[in-house]
N, C-alpha and C positions, 0 to 999 in steps of 0.2 A: 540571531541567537535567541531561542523562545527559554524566557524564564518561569513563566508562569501562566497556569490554566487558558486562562482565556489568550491568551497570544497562540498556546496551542489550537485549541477550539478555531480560530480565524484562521491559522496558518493550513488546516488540514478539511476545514472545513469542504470545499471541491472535492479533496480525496475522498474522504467518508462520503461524501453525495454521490460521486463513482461508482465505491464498490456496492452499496445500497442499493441500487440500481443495475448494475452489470454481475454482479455476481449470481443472481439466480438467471442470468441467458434469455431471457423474455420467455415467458412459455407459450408452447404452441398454443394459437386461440384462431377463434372464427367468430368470433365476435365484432369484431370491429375496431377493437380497440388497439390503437399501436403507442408501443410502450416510445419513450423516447430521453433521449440522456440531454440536459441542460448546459452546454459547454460555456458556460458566460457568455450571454447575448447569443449565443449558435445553439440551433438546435435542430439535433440531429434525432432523427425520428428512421426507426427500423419495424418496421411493417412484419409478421411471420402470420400467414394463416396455411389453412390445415392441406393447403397442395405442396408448401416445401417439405422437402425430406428432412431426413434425419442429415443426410449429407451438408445439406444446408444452412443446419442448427449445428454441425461440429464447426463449420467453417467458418460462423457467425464467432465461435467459441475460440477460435485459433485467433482471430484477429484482436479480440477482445484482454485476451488472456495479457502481452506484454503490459496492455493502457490499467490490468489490476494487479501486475506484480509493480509496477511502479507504484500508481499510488497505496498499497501495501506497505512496501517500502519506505517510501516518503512517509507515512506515520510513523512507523518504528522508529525511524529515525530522529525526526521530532519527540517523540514520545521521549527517547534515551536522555534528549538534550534536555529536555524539561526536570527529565529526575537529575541529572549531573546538578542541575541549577539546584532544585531542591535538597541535594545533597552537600551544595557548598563548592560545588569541583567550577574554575574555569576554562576556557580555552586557554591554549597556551599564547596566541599572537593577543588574549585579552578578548578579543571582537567576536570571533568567529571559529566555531569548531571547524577542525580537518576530517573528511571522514576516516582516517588512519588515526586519528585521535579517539575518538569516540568508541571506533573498533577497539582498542587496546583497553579501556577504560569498559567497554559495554562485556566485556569476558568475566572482569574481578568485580565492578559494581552492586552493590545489595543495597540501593536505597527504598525512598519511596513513592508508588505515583498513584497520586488522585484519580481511583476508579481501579487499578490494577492493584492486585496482590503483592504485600509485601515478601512472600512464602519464597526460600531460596531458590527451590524448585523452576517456579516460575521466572526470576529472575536470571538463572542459570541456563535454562531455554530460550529468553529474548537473548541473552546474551551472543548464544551460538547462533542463533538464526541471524542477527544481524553480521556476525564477523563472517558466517558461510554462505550469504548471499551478495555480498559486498561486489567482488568481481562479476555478479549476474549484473546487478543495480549498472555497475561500469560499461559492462558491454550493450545493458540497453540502451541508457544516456546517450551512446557514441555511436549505437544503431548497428550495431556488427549482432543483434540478436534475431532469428530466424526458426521461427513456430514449426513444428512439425507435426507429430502425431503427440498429442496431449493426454496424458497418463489418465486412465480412468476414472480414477479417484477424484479428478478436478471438475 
């Protein structure tokens, strides 16, 4: 159960290293240089220079895509628990939120969190996005999710 800032900052820390790194897709170079992701003591290094295609850089994109909807996820999540805390709310077993707890609570919630907006708006949108990606977060966890052609926009 993360109460405050810094528990978050350590618990998400890997995440945000993640997307920081995988969210812009290495760009094409010929330089030399290969970008590479830090997995705790593993590292995995992904080489692109200018003979792979475009096909190669989508499919680069397809595999990448589940490993930043997760850690995505995984912050919002954290993020929700940190304001519940700052806003006085506990789990209900005491210990440990449910995420059917959090979802219920992340809909009506308007409190506040260190760096994000208190503005309704804003709160009213983390809200949705956390309760309508919930069964995504489910099916990746349990591995029944399966990339296909990824929307342009991403």
């Amino acid at each position: 159960m993360i109460t405050v800032q810094n528990e978050f900052e350590d618990e998400t820390a890997w995440e945000r290293t993640v997307l920081a790194l995988a969210i812009p897709v290495m760009p094409l170079t010929t330089s030399g240089a290969s970008p590479s992701l830090d997995l705790r003591s593993r590292n995995i290094s992904i080489e692109l220079t200018s003979t792979i295609g475009s096909g190669a850089i989508e499919e680069l994109r397809n595999i990448l895509l589940p490993l930043q909807f997760g850690a995505a996820w995984k912050i919002t999540d954290l993020a929700l628990e940190l304001a519940f805390a700052l806003a006085g709310l506990d789990p209900q077993n005491g210990r440990r939120w449910r995420i059917d707890e959090k979802s219920q609570h992340a809909a009506a919630h308007r409190g506040s969190l260190p760096g994000l907006s208190t503005t309704t708006d804003v709160w009213h949108a983390l809200g949705s996005l956390y309760t309508q990606t919930v069964e995504i977060r489910h099916a990746l966890v349990r591995r029944r999710v399966q990339v296909g052609q990824v929307p342009k926009f991403l």
